[in-house]
C-alpha positions as CSV (number, residue, x, y, z in Angstrom):
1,X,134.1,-66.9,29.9
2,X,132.2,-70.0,30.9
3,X,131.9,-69.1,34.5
4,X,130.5,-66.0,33.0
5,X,128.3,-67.5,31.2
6,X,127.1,-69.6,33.9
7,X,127.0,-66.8,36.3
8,X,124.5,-65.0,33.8
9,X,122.2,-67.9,33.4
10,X,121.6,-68.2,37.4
11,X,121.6,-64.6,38.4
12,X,118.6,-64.8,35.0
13,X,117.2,-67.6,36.8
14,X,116.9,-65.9,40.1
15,X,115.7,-63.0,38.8
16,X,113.0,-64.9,36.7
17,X,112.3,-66.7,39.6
18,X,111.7,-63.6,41.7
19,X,109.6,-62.2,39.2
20,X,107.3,-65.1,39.2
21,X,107.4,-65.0,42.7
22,X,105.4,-62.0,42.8
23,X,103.1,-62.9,39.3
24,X,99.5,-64.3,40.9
25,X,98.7,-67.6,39.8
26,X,95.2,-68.0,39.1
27,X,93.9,-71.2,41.4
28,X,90.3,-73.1,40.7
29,X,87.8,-71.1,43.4
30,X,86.4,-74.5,44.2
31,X,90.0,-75.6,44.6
32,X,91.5,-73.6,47.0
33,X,87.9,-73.7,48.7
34,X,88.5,-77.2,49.3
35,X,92.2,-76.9,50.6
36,X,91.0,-74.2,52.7
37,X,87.7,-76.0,54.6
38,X,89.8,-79.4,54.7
39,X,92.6,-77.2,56.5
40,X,90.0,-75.3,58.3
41,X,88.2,-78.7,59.4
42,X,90.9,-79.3,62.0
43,X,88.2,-76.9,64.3
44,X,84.8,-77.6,64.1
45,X,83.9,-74.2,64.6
46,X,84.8,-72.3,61.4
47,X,83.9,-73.2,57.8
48,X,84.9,-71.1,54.8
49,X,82.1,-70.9,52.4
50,X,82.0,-70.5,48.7
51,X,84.2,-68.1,47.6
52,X,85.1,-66.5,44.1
53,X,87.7,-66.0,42.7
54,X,91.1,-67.3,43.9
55,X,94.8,-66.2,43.2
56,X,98.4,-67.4,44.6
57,X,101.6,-65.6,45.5
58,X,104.6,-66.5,46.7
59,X,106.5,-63.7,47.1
60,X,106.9,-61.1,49.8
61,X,105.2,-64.1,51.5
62,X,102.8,-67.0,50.5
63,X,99.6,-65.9,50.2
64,X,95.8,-66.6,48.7
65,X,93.8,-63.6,47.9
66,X,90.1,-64.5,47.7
67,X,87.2,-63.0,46.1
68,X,84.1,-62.6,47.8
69,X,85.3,-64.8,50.4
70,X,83.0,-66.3,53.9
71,X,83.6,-67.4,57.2
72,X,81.2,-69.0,59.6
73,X,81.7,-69.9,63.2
74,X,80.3,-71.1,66.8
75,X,77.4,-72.6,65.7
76,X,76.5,-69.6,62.8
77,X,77.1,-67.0,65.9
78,X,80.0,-65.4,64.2
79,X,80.0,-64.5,60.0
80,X,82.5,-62.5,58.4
81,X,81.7,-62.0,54.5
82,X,84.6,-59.7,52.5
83,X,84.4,-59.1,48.7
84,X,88.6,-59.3,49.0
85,X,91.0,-61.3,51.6
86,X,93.9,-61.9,52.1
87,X,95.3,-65.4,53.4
88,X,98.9,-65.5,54.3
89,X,99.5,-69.1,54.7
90,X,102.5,-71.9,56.7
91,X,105.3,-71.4,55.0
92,X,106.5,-74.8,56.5
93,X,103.2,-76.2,55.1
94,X,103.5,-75.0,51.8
95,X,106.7,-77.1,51.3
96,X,104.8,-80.2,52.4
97,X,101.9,-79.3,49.8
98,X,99.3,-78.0,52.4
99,X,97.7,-74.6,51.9
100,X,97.6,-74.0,56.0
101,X,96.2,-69.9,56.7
102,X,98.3,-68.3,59.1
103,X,96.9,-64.9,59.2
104,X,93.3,-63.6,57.6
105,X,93.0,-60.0,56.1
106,X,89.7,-58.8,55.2
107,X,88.9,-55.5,53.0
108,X,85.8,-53.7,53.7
109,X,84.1,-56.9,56.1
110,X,81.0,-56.8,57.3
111,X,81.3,-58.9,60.6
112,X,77.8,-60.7,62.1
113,X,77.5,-61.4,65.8
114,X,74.5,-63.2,66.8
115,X,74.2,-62.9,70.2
116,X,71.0,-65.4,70.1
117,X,73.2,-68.8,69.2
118,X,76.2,-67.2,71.4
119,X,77.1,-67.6,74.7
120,X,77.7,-64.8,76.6
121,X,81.5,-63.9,77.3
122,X,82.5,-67.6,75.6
123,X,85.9,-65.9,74.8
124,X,87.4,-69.5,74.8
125,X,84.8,-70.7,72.1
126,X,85.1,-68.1,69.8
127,X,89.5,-68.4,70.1
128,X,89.4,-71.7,69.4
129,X,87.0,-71.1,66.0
130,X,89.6,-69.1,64.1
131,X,92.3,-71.2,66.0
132,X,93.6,-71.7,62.4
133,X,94.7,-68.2,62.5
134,X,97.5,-66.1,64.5
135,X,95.8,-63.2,63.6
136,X,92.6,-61.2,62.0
137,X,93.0,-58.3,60.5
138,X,89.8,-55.7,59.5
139,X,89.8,-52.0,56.9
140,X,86.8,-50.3,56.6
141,X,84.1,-53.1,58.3
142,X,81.2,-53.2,59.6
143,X,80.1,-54.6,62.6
144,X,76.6,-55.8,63.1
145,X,75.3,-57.4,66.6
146,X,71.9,-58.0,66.4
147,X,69.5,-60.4,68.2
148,X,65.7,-60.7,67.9
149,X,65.3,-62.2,71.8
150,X,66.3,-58.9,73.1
151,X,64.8,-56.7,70.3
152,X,68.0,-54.9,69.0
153,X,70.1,-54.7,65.7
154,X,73.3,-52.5,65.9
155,X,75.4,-51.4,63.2
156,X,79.1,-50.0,63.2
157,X,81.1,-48.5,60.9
158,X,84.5,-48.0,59.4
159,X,85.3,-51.1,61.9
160,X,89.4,-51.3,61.6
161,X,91.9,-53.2,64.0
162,X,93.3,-56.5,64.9
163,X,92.4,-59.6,66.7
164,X,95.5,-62.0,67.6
165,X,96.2,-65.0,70.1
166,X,93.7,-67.6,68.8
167,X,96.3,-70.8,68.9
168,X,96.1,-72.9,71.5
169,X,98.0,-71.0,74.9
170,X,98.3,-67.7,73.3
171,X,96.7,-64.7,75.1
172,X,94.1,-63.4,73.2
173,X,94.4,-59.8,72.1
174,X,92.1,-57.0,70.5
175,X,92.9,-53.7,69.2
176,X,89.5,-52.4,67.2
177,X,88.1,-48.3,66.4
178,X,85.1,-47.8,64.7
179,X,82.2,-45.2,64.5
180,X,79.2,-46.2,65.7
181,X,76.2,-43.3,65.1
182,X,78.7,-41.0,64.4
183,X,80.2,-41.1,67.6
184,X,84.0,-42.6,67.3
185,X,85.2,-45.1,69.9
186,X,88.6,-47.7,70.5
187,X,88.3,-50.9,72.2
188,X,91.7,-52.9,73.3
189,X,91.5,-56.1,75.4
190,X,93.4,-58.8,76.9
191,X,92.6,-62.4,77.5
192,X,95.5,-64.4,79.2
193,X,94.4,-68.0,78.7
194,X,91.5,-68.8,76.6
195,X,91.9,-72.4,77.5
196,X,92.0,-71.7,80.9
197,X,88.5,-70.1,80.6
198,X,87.4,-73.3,78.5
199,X,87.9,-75.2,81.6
200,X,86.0,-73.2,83.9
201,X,88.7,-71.4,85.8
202,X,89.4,-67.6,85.8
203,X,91.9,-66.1,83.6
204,X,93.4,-62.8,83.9
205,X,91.5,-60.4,82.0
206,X,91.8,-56.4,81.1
207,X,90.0,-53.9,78.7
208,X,89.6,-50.6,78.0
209,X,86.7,-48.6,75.8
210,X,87.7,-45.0,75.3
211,X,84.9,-42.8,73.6
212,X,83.8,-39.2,73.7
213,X,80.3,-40.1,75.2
214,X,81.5,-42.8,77.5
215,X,84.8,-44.0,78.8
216,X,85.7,-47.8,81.2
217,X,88.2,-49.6,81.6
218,X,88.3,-52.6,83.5
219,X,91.2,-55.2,84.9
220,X,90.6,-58.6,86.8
221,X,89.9,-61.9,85.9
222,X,87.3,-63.6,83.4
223,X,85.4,-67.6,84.3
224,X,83.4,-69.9,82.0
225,X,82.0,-72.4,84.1
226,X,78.3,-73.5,85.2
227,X,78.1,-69.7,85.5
228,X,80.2,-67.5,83.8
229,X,81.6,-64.1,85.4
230,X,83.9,-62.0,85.6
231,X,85.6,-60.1,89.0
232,X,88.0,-56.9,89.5
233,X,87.7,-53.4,89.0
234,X,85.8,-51.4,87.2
235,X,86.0,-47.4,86.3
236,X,83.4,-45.9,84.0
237,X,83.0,-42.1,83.3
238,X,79.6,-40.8,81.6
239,X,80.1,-36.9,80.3
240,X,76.5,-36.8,79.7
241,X,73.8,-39.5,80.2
242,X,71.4,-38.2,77.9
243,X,74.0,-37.4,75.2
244,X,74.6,-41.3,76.0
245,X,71.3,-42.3,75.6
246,X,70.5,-40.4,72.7
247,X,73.1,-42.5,71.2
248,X,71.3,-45.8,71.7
249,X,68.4,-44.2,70.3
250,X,66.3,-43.8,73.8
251,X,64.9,-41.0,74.8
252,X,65.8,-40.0,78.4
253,X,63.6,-37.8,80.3
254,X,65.1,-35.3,81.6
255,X,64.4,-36.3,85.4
256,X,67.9,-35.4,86.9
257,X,70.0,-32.7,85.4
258,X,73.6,-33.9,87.1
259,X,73.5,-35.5,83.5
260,X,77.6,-36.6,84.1
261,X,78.3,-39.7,86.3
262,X,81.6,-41.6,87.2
263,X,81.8,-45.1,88.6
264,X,85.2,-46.5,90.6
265,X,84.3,-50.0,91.8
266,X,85.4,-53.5,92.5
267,X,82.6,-55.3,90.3
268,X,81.6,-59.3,90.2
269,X,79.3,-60.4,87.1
270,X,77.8,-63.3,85.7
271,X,75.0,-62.9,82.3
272,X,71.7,-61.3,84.3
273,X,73.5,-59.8,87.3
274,X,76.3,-57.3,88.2
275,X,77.4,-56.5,91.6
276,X,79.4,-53.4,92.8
277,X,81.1,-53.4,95.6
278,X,83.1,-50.3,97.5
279,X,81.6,-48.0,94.7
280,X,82.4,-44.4,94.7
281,X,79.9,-42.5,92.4
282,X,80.3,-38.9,91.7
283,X,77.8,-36.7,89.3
284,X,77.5,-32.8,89.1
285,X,80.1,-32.4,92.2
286,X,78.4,-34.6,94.8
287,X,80.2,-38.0,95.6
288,X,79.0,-40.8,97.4
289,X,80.3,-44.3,99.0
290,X,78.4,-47.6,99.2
291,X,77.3,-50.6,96.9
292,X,74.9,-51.2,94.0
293,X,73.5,-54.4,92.0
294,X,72.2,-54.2,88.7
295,X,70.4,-57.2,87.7
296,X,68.2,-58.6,84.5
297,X,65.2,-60.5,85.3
298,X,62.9,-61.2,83.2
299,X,65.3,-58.6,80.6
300,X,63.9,-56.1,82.6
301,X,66.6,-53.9,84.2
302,X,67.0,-53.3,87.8
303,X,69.3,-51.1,90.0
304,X,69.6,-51.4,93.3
305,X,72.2,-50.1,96.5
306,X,73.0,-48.5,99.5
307,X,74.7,-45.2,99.4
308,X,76.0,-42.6,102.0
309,X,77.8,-39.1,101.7
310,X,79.1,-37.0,104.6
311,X,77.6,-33.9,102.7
312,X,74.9,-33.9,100.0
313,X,73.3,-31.0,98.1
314,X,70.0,-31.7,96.5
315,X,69.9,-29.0,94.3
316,X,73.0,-30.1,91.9
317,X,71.5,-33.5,91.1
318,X,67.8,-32.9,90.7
319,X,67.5,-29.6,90.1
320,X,65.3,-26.8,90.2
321,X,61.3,-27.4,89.0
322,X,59.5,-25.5,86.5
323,X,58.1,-22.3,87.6
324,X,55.4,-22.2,89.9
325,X,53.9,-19.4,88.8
326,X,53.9,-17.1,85.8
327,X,54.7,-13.8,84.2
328,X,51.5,-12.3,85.6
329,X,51.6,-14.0,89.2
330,X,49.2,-16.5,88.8
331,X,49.9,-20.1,88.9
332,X,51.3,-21.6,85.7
333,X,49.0,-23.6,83.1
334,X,52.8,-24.8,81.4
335,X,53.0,-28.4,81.2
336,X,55.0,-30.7,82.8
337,X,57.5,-32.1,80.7
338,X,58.7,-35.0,82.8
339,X,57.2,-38.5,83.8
340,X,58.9,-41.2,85.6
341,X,60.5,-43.5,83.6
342,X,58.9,-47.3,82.9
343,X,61.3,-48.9,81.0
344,X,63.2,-49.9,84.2
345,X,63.4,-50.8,88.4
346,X,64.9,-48.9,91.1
347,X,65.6,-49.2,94.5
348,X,68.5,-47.2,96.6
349,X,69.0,-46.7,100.3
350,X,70.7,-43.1,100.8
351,X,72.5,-41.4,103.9
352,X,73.8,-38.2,104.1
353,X,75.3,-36.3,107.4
354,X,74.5,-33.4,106.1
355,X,71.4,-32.8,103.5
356,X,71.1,-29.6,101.6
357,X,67.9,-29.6,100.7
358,X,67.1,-26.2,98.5
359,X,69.3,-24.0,101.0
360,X,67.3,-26.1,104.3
361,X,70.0,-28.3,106.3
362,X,69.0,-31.6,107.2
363,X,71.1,-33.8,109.1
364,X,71.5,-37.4,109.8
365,X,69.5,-37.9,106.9
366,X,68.4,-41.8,105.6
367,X,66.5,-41.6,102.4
368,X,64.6,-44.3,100.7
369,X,64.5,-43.8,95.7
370,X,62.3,-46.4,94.4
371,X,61.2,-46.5,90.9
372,X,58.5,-49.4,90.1
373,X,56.4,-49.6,87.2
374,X,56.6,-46.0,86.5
375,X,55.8,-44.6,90.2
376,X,58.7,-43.0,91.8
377,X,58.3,-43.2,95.8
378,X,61.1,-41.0,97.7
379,X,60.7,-41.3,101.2
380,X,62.8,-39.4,104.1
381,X,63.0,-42.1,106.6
382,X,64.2,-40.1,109.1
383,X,66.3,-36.5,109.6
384,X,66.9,-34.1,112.0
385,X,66.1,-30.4,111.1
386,X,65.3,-27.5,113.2
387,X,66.0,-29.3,116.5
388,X,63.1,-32.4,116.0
389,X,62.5,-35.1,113.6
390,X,61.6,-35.2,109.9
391,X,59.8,-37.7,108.1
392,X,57.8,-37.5,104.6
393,X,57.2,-39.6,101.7
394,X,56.5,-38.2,98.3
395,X,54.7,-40.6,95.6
396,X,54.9,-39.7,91.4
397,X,53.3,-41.6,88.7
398,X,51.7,-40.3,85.5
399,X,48.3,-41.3,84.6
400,X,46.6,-40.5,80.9
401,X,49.4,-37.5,80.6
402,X,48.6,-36.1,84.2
403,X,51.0,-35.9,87.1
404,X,49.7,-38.0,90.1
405,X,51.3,-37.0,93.3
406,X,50.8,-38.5,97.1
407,X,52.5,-36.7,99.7
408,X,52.7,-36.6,103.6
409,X,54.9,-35.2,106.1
410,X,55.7,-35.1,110.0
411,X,57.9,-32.9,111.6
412,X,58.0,-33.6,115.7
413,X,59.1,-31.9,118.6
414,X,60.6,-28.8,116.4
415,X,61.6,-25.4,116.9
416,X,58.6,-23.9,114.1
417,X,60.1,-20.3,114.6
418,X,63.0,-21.3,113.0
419,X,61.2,-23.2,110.5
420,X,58.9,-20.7,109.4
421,X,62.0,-18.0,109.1
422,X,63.6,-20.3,107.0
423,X,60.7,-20.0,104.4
424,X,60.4,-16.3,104.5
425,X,57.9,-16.2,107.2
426,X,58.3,-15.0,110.9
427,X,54.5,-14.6,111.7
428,X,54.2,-17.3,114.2
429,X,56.9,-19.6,116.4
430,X,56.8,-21.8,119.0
431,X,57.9,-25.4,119.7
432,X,55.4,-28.8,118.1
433,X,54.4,-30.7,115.5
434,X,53.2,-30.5,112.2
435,X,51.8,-33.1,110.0
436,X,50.0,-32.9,106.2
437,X,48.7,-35.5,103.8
438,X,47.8,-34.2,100.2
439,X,47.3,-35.7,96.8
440,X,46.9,-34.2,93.5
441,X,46.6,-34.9,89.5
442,X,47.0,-32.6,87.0
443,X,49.4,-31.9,84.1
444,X,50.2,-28.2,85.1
445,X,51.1,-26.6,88.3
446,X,47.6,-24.8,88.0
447,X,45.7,-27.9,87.5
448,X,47.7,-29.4,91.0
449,X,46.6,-26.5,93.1
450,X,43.0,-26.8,91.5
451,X,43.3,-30.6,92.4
452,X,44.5,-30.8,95.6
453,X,43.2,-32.5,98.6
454,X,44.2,-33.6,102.0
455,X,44.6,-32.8,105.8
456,X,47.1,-30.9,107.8
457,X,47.6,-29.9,111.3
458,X,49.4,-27.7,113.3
459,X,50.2,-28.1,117.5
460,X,52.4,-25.6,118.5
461,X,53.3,-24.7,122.6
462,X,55.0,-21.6,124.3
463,X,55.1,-19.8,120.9
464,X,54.3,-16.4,119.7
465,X,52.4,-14.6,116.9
466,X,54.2,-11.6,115.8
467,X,52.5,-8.4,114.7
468,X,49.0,-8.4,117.0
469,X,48.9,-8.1,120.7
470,X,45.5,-9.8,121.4
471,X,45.8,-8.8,124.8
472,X,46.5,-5.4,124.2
473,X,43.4,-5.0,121.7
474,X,41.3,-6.6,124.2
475,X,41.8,-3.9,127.1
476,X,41.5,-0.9,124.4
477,X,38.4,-2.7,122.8
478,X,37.0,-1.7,126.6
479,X,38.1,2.0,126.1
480,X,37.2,2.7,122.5
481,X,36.7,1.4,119.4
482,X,39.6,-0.8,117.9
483,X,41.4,1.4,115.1
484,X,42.8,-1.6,112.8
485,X,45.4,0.3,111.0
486,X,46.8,2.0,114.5
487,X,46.4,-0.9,117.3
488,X,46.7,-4.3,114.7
489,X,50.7,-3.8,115.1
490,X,51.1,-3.4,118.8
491,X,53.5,-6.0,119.8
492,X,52.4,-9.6,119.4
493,X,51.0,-12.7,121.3
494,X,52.9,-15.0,123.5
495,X,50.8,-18.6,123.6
496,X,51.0,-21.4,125.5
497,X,49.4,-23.8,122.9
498,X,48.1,-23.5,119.2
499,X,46.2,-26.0,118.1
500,X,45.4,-25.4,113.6
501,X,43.4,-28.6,112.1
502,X,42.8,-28.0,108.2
503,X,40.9,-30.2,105.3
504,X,42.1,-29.4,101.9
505,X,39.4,-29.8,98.8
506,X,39.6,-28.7,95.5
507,X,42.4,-26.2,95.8
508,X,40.9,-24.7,99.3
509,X,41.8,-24.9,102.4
510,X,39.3,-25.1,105.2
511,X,40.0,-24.3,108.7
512,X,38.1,-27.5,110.6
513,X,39.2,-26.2,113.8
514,X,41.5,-23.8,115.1
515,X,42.0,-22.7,119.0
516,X,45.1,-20.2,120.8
517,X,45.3,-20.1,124.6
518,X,47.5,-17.8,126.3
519,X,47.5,-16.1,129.4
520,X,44.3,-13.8,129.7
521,X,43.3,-14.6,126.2
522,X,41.4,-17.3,124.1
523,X,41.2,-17.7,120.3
524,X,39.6,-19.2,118.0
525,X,40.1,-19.3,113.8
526,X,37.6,-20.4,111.3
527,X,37.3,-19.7,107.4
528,X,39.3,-21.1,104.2
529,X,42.1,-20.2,102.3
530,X,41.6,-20.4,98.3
531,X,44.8,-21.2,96.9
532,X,43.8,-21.2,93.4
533,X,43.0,-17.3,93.9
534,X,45.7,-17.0,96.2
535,X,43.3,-15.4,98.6
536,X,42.6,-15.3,102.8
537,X,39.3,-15.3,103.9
538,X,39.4,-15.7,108.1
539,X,37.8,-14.7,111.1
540,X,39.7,-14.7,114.2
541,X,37.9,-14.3,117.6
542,X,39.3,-13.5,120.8
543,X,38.6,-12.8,124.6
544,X,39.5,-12.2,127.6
545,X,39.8,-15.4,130.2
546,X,41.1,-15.5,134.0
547,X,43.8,-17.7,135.5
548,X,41.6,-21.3,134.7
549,X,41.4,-19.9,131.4
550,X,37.8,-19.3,131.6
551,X,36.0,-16.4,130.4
552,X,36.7,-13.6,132.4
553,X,34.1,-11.9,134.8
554,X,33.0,-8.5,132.3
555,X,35.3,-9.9,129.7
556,X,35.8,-8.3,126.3
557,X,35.5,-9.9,122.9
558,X,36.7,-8.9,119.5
559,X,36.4,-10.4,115.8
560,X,38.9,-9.7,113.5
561,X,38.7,-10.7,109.7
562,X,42.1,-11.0,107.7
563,X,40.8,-11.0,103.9
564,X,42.2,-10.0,100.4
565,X,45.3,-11.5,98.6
566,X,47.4,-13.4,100.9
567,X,50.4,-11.6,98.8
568,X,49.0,-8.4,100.9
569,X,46.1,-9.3,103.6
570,X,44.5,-6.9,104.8
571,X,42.9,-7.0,108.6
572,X,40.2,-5.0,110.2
573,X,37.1,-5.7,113.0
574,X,34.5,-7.5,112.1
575,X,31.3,-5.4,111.3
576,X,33.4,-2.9,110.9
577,X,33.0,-0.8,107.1
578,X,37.0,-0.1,107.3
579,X,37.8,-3.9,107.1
580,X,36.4,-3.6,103.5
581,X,39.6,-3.4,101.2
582,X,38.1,-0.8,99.0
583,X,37.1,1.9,102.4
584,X,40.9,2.5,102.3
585,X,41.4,1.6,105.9
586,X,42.6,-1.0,108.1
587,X,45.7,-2.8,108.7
588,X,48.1,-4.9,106.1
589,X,49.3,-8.0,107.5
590,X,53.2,-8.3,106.6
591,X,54.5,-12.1,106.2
């Protein structure tokens, strides 16, 4: 009965004792405050403020919950401020009267990173602040990295995860989602040796940010130092850049539409710069190889690179321009809805093999982006097309809301035939050079073409214009009158040189001087093109010339005039009433 007895009164006092295990002993706020900084103290870099009210349990393990609790660290870079947290504290130290935290639960944080007092990447410096701690746990946070040097505050929500490692030789560990602008993202990340860091040398490092609107992972090695950095290999896949930058609150002009982009990449970084090395970058279907640096000066970004492709199709990655013209064929007063961008630097080197520009192959192709100040210059260095040399440069910059454009071109030694066909005209071949120089300002295509001024010249040899036979109409001119409609589409005229010089003012084009020699006849052009009207207003003389090309003993002579809409020209002999459009005679010259 007494064993009983005494078997009652322990299995009451265990049972008390477990109950009392799990009651929460009120504790003085400024109390455990104490306990907690003097515990805390053993790193310099975290201090728990003033917190409310404070309650102990010992059972399922020994724990503080604080009220309106407040952590500070690196130098006031890093505040965490709860309204509850949990402290679960050494058990080993609770025997010997210490209240040591072990592990740090906050509900509902809101978590400051000042990225003005931090230094960037100091890992190391920021483990050895909660070094106190195991681990960190967050429940519906909020994340807010702000810093008034670089002129940004972010905020993110319903930040939830854990942070672990901070001890001295633990690998540091993250596991964090949250919602920032309503887009949802994860971040995981490992640190190997925090300490390691601390001393300047590099420690294996790895991370991954998954997201809808963006997605990079990296894995390599992370260095303190005089100049921090980190090295290894980088992959980062954009579905949409302006969905991207939307995101950030910037408003992307909509320059390029191959809006998706993926990076592969071994990278090297320090705080202003990063360097990519054996990138592959691939956006709307077109890849190319090579290696870019972005870099910071001044906080001013800046990309720069050399990139190559064995194929390359224009079209994909910039895309089509607004109409030309509109509905009712004349040219189109819309504005232009795009301006280079200011807010940052370019400068790329590309090389394609083969260069689809707009359905016209290019080969061999080096091409020169650079973006500076807001003026976008692309230049073709060099490219062979139609059996000679290319070369242009085209220069955009927006002035008071008006496009400004620059542009010049040469194209040597090439097969014009084959040129012009590939435009949609066949009117004229032969082998030579061509060369123009315009400049414009306007902020519709209308206002460009009413704008635009410059030079351009023509030198073509051992060509031919299709659809006249000058030679032909010169011996029937000596029979009869020239009927336009029945002898202007004889044949055509083989040439052994054209020479075209044209001055370009105010939307016209002026024919300075214009000469054709071929055998037995010599020509001459003068007269303007108006392409504002889209019209043709020139005279074209020619006559008959002997072996010296001199003017033939009893030579003949005619003047033709090729007027109207250059949509449907009309051509006729000059003086004559038929080469008026509205006598309902004379020929149509077909492109």
């Amino acid at each position: 009965m007494r064993r009983a007895a005494t078997f009652a009164v322990l299995v009451a006092l265990g049972g008390t004792a477990c109950a009392l295990g799990f009651v929460s002993w009120r504790i003085s706020a400024s109390t455990i405050a104490d306990h907690l900084g003097a515990t805390a103290g053993a790193s310099p870099q975290l201090r728990l403020g003033p917190a409310g009210a404070a309650t102990f349990r010992a059972l399922p393990w020994p724990s503080v919950d604080v009220v309106d609790v407040r952590l500070n660290g690196v130098g006031g870079a890093i505040e965490v401020s709860a309204p509850e947290a949990r402290l679960d504290l050494s058990l080993v130290d609770l025997v010997r009267g210490r209240l040591t935290p072990v592990r740090a639960s906050f509900a509902s944080p809101i978590v400051t990173l000042d990225l003005d007092r931090s230094a960037w990447m100091d890992a190391a410096q920021a483990a050895r602040a909660f070094a106190p701690l195991d681990a960190v746990s967050l429940a519906d946070g909020v994340l807010r990295v702000r810093s008034r040097e670089r002129g940004f505050d972010v905020v993110v929500e319903n930040l939830k995860g854990r942070f672990a490692g901070f001890a001295a030789g633990e690998p540091l560990r993250i596991d964090l989602s949250a919602t920032w602008r309503d887009a949802p993202f994860a971040v995981t990340g490992f640190l190997a040796d925090p300490e390691r860091v601390a001393r300047g040398k590099p420690a294996a490092m790895n991370f991954v940010v998954a997201s809808p609107a963006a997605a990079m992972s990296f894995k390599g090695a992370l260095a303190q130092g005089a100049v921090p950095g980190l090295a290894g290999s980088l992959s980062l896949s954009v579905p949409s850049l302006s969905a991207l930058a939307r995101l950030f609150g910037v408003h992307a002009p909509p320059i390029f539409p191959g809006d998706d982009v993926a990076v592969a990449a071994r990278i090297a970084a320090s705080p202003n710069e990063a360097a990519l090395a054996e990138a592959t970058v691939t956006s709307a279907g077109q890849t190319l190889q090579g290696a870019l640096q972005v870099t910071v000066p001044g906080g001013r970004p800046a990309l720069s690179g050399t990139l190559d492709a064995d194929q390359l199709a224009l079209k994909p990655l910039v895309g089509l321009a607004e109409p030309l013209i509109d509905e009712e064929g004349r040219w189109s007063r819309r504005p232009f809805g795009i301006a280079p961008p200011k807010d940052f630097d370019v400068d790329l080197r590309l090389s394609a093999g083969r260069l689809n520009a707009y359905g016209h192959e290019l080969a061999n192709a080096a091409v020169s982006l650079i973006l500076k100040d807001g003026v976008l210059t692309a230049t073709l260095i060099d490219a062979a097309a139609y059996g000679g040399r290319l070369k242009g440069e085209a220069k955009f910059g927006c002035a008071r809301g008006d496009l400004d454009i620059e542009a010049r071109g040469a194209l040597s030694d090439a097969d014009f035939g084959a040129a012009f066909s590939d435009f949609g005209w066949s009117g004229m071949g032969g082998r030579g050079t061509g060369e123009f120089a315009l400049e414009s300002m306007g902020d519709s295509p209308a206002a460009l073409v009413a704008g635009l001024r410059g030079s351009a010249s023509v030198r073509l040899e051992q060509g031919a214009l299709a659809g006249i036979n000058l030679e032909e109409v010169l011996r029937r001119s000596q029979r009869r009158r020239i009927d336009a409609a029945r002898d202007m589409k004889t044949g055509g005229t083989t040439f052994d040189r054209l020479k075209l010089k044209l001055a370009l003012s105010r939307g016209v084009v002026d024919v300075v001087s214009g000469a054709l020699a071929a055998q037995g006849v010599a020509g001459a052009v003068q007269g303007r093109i108006d392409l504002v009207e889209k019209s043709l207003g020139l005279r074209f003389s020619a006559m008959q010339t002997d072996s010296s090309g001199e003017e033939s003993q009893d030579a003949a002579h005619v003047t033709l005039d090729v007027h109207g809409p250059w949509s449907e020209p009309r051509i006729g002999v000059a003086g004559d009433k038929a080469e008026d459009p509205g006598a309902g005679s004379g020929a149509t010259l077909s492109p």
